[in-house]
C-alpha positions as a Markdown table, in Angstrom:
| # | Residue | x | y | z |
|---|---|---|---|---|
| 1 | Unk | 17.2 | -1.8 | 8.4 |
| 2 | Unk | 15.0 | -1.7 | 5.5 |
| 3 | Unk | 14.0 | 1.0 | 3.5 |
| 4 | Unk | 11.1 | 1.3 | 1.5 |
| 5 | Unk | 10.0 | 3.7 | -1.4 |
| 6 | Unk | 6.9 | 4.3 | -2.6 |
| 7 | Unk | 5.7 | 5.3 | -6.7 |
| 8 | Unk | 2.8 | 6.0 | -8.6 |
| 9 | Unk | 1.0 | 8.7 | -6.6 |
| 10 | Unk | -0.8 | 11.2 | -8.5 |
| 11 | Unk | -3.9 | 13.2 | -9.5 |
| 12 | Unk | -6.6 | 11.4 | -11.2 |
| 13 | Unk | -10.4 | 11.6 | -12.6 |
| 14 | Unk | -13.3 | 10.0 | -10.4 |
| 15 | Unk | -13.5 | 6.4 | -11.9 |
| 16 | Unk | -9.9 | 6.2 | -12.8 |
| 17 | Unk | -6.7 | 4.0 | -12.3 |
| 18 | Unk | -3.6 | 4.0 | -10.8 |
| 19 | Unk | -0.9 | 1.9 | -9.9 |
| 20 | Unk | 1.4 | 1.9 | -6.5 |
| 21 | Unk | 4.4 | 0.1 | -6.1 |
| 22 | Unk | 7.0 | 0.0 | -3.0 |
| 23 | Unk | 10.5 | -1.5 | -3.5 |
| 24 | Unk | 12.2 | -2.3 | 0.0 |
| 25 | Unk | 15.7 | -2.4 | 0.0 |
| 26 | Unk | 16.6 | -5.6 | 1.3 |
| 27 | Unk | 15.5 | -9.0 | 0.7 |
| 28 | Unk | 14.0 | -10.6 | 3.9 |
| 29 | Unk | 10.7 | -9.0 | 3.2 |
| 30 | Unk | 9.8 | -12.2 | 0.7 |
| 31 | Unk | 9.2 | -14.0 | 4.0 |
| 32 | Unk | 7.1 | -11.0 | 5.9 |
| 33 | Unk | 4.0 | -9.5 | 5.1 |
| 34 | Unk | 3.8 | -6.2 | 3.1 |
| 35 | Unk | 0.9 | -4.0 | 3.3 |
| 36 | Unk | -0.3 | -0.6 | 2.0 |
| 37 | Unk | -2.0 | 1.7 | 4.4 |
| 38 | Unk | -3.2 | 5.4 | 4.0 |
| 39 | Unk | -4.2 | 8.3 | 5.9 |
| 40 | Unk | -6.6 | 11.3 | 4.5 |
| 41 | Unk | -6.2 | 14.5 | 5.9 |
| 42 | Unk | -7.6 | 15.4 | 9.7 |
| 43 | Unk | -8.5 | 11.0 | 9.8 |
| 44 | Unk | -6.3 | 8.6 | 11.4 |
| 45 | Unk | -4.4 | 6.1 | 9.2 |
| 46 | Unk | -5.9 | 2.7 | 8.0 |
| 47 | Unk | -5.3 | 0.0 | 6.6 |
| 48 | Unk | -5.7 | -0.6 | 2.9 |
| 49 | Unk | -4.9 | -3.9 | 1.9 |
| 50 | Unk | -2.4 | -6.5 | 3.0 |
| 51 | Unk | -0.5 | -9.7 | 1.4 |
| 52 | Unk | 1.1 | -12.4 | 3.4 |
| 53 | Unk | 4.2 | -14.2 | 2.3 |
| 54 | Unk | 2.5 | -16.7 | 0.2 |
| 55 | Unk | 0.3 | -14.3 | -1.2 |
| 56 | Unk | -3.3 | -14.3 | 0.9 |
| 57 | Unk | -4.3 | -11.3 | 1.1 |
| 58 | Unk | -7.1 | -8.9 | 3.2 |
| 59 | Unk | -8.5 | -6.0 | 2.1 |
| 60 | Unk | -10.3 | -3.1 | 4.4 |
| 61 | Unk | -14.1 | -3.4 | 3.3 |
| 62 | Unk | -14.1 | 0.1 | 1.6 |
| 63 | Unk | -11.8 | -1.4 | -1.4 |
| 64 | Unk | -12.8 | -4.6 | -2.2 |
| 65 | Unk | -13.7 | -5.0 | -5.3 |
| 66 | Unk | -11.8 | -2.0 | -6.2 |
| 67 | Unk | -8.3 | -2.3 | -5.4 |
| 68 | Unk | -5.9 | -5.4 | -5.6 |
| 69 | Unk | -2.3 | -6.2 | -4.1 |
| 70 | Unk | 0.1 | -8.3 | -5.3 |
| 71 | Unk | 3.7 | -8.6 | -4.8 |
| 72 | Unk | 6.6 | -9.7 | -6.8 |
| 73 | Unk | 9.3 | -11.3 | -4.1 |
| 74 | Unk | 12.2 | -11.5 | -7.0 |
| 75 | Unk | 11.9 | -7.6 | -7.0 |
| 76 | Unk | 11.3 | -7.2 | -3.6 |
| 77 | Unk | 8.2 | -4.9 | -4.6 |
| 78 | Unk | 4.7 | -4.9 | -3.1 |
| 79 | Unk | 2.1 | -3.5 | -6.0 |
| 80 | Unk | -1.7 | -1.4 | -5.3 |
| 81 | Unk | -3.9 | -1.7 | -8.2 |
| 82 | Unk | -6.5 | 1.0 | -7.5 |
| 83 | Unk | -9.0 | 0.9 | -9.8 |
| 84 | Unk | -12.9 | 2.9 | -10.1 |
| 85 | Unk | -10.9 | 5.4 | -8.0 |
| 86 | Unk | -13.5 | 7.8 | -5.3 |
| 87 | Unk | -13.0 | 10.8 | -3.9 |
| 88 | Unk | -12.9 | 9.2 | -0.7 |
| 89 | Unk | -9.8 | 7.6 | -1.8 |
| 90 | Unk | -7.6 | 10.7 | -1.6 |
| 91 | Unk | -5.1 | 10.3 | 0.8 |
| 92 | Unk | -1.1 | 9.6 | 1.4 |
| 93 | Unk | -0.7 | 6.3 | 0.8 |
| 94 | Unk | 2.4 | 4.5 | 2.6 |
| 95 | Unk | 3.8 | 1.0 | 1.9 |
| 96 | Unk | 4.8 | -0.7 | 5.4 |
| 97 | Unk | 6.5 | -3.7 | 6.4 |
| 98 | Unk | 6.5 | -5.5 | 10.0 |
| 99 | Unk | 10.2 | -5.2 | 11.8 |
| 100 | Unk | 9.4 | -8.1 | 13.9 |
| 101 | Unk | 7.0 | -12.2 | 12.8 |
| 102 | Unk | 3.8 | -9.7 | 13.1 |
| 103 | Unk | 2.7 | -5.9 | 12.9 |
| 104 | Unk | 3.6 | -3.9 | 15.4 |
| 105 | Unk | 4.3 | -0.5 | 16.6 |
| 106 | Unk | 8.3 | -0.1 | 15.3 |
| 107 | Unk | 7.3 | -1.6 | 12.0 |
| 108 | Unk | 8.9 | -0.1 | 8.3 |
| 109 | Unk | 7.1 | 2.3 | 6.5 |
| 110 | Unk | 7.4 | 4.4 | 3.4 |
| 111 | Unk | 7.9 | 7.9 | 2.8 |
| 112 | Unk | 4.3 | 8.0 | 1.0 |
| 113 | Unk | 2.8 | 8.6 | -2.1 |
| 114 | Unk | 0.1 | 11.3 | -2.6 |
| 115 | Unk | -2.8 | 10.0 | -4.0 |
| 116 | Unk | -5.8 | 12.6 | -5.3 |
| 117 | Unk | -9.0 | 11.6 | -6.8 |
| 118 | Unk | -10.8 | 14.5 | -8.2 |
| 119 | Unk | -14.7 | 14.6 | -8.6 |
């Protein structure tokens, strides 16, 4: 089981920064994928950014540019740079980890941070 915990949520300013970090509690996530999805009220969640094992990452189109992921695998911790922050960008934001060698439907996921952009 892993558990993973989310920090770094807040309000902030149209054009501002903040920084997201999720620390699992186990290990084995150095050799899995970690990604940071969010979900914005009355939408459906989406996917944010991800980074593979050996750091390639993918970000949805709507970031780029904006936002970069990063992982450190001696901490166990997946990072979210979000910078030039939109209103658009308010949402919960939760870190999640595949369960099995891809994503799929049992997958880990965060508790999620709050993330508010005002204009």
């Amino acid at each position: 089981q892993v558990q993973l915990v989310e920090s770094g949520g807040g309000l902030v300013q149209t054009g501002g920064s903040l920084r997201l970090s999720c620390a699992a509690s186990i290990s084995i996530v150095r050799f899995k994928p970690m990604g940071w999805f969010r979900q914005a009220p009355g939408k459906q969640r989406e996917l944010v950014a991800v980074i593979g094992s050996t750091g390639s990452t993918n970000y949805a189109d709507s970031v780029k540019g904006r936002f970069t992921i990063s992982r450190d695998n001696a901490k166990n911790t997946v990072y979210l740079q979000m910078n030039s922050l939109k209103p658009e960008d308010t949402a919960v934001y939760y870190c999640r980890v595949p369960r099995g060698s891809g994503w799929g439907s049992s997958d880990y996921w965060g508790q999620g941070t709050q993330v508010t952009v005002s204009s």
